[in-house]
C-alpha positions as CSV (number, residue, x, y, z in Angstrom):
1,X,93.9,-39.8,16.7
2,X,94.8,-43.5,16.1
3,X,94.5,-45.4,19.3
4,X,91.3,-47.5,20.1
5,X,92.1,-46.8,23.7
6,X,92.4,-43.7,25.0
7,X,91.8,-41.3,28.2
8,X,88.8,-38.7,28.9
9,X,91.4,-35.8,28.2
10,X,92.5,-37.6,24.9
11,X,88.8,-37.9,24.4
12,X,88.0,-34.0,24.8
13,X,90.9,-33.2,22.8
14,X,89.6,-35.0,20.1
15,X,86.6,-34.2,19.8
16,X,87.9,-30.4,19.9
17,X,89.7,-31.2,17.2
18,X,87.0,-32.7,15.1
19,X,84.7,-30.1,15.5
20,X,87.6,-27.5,14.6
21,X,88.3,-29.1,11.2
22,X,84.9,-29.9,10.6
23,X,84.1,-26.2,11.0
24,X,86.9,-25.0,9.0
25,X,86.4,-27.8,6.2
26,X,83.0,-27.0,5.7
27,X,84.0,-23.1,5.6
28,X,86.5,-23.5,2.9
29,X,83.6,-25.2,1.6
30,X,81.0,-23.2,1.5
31,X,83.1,-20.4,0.2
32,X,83.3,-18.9,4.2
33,X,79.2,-18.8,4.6
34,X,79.0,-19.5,7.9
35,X,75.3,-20.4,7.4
36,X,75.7,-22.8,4.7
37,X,79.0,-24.6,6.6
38,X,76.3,-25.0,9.8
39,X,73.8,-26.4,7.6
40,X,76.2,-28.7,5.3
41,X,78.0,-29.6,8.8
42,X,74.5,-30.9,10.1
43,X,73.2,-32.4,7.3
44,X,75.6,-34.6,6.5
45,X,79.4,-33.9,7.0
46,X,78.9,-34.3,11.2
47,X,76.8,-37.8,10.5
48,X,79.4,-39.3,8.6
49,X,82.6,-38.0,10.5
50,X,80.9,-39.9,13.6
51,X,79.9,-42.8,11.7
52,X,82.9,-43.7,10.3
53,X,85.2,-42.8,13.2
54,X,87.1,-45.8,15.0
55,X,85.8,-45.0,18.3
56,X,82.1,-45.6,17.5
57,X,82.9,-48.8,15.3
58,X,85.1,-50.7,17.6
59,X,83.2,-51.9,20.7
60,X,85.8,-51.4,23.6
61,X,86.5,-48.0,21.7
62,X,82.5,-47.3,21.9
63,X,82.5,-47.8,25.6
64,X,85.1,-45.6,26.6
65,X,83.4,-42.8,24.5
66,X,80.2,-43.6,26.6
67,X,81.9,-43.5,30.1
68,X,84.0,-40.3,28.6
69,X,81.1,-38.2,27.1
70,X,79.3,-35.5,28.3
71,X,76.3,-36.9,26.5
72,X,76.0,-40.3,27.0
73,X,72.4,-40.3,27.1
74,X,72.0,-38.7,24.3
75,X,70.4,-41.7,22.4
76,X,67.5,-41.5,24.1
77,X,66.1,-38.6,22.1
78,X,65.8,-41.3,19.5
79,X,65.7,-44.2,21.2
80,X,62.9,-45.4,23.6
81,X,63.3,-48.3,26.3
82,X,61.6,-50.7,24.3
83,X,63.7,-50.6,21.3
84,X,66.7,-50.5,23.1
85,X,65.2,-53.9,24.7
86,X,64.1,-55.5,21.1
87,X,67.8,-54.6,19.9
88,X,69.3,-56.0,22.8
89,X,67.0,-59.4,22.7
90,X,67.6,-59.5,19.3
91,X,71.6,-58.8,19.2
92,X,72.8,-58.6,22.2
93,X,74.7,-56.0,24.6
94,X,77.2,-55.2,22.3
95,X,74.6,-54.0,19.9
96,X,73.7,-51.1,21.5
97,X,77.3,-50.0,22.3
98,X,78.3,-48.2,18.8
99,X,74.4,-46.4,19.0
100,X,74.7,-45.1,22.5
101,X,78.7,-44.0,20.8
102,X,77.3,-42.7,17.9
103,X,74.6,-40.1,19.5
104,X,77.0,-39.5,22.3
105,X,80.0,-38.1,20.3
106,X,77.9,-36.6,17.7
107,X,76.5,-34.0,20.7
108,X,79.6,-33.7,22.2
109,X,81.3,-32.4,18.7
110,X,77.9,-30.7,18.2
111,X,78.3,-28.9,21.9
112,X,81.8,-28.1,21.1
113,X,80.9,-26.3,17.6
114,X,78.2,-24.2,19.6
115,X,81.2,-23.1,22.1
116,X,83.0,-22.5,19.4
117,X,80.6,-19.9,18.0
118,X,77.6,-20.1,20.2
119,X,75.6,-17.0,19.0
120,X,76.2,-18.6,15.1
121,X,76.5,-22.4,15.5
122,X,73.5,-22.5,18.5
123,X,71.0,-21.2,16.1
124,X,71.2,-24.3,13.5
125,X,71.7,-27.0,16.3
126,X,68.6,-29.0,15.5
127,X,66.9,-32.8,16.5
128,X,68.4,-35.6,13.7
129,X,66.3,-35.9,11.3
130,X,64.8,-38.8,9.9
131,X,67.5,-38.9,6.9
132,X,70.6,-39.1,9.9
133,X,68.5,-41.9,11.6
134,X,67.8,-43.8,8.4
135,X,71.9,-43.0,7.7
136,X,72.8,-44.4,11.0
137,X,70.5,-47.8,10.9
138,X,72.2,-48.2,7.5
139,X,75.6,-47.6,8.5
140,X,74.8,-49.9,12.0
141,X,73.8,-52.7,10.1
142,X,76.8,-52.4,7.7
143,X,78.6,-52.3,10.8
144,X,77.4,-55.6,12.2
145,X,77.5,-57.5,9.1
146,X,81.6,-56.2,8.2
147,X,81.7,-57.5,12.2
148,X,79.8,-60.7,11.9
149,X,81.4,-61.8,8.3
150,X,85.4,-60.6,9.9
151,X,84.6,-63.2,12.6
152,X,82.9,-66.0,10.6
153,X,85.8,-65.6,8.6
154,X,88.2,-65.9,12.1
155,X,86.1,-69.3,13.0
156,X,86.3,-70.5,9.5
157,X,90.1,-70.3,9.4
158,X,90.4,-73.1,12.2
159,X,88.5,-76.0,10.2
């Protein structure tokens, strides 16, 4: 899907949809081991389908996957108070908009892949690991700066 805005059923749908061809890519992948399609899906094919997707880079995107998700909260398995704080002192509001997007649609698509199989998939859900974190604090901060150079380069334009 296309649209930066779109409605909790559009929402759903997509994220179905995700998790279907992420299941079925990986498969074809992994020469149809299931095991090593769950693995490759966690380890890095799920990360970077969420952290590139539109709806976690655009902020009013971001929040309508945060008021849409079953998950919104799921940031805070990584995230404590204070460092949401620091990061909000630091960069404001809109900081933490793409990371509470980010965890949020990456257990929705995760959820959806355990309904889709949940005696397989359920078995290789797992915490993020330290390589997913240091992934997304990359991919955050290239985020920002892409963000923070597109509008210098706006402001710039009218001198």
């Amino acid at each position: 899907m296309s649209n930066l805005e779109f409605t909790s059923s559009e929402y759903h749908r997509e994220i179905s949809d995700l998790a279907d061809n992420l299941y079925s890519e990986a498969l074809e992948q992994n020469d149809n081991d299931h095991e090593s399609a769950i693995a490759a899906i966690y380890d890095h094919h799920l990360p970077e389908l969420v952290d590139g997707h539109q709806w976690v880079i655009y902020t009013y995107s971001s929040e309508l996957v945060e008021r849409f998700s079953d998950n919104a909260e799921a940031f805070m398995g990584v995230y404590d108070n204070e460092s949401i704080g620091a990061l909000v002192s630091d960069r404001g509001l809109d900081a933490v908009k793409p990371i509470i997007a980010y965890f949020a649609m990456y257990q929705d698509i995760s959820d959806r892949l355990n309904e889709r199989q949940p005696s397989k998939c359920a078995t290789k859900q797992r915490g993020h690991s330290i390589g997913e974190l240091i992934h997304l604090i990359i991919a955050s901060s290239i985020i920002f700066g892409v963000l923070f150079w597109g509008f210098n380069v706006f402001l710039n334009s009218f001198l």
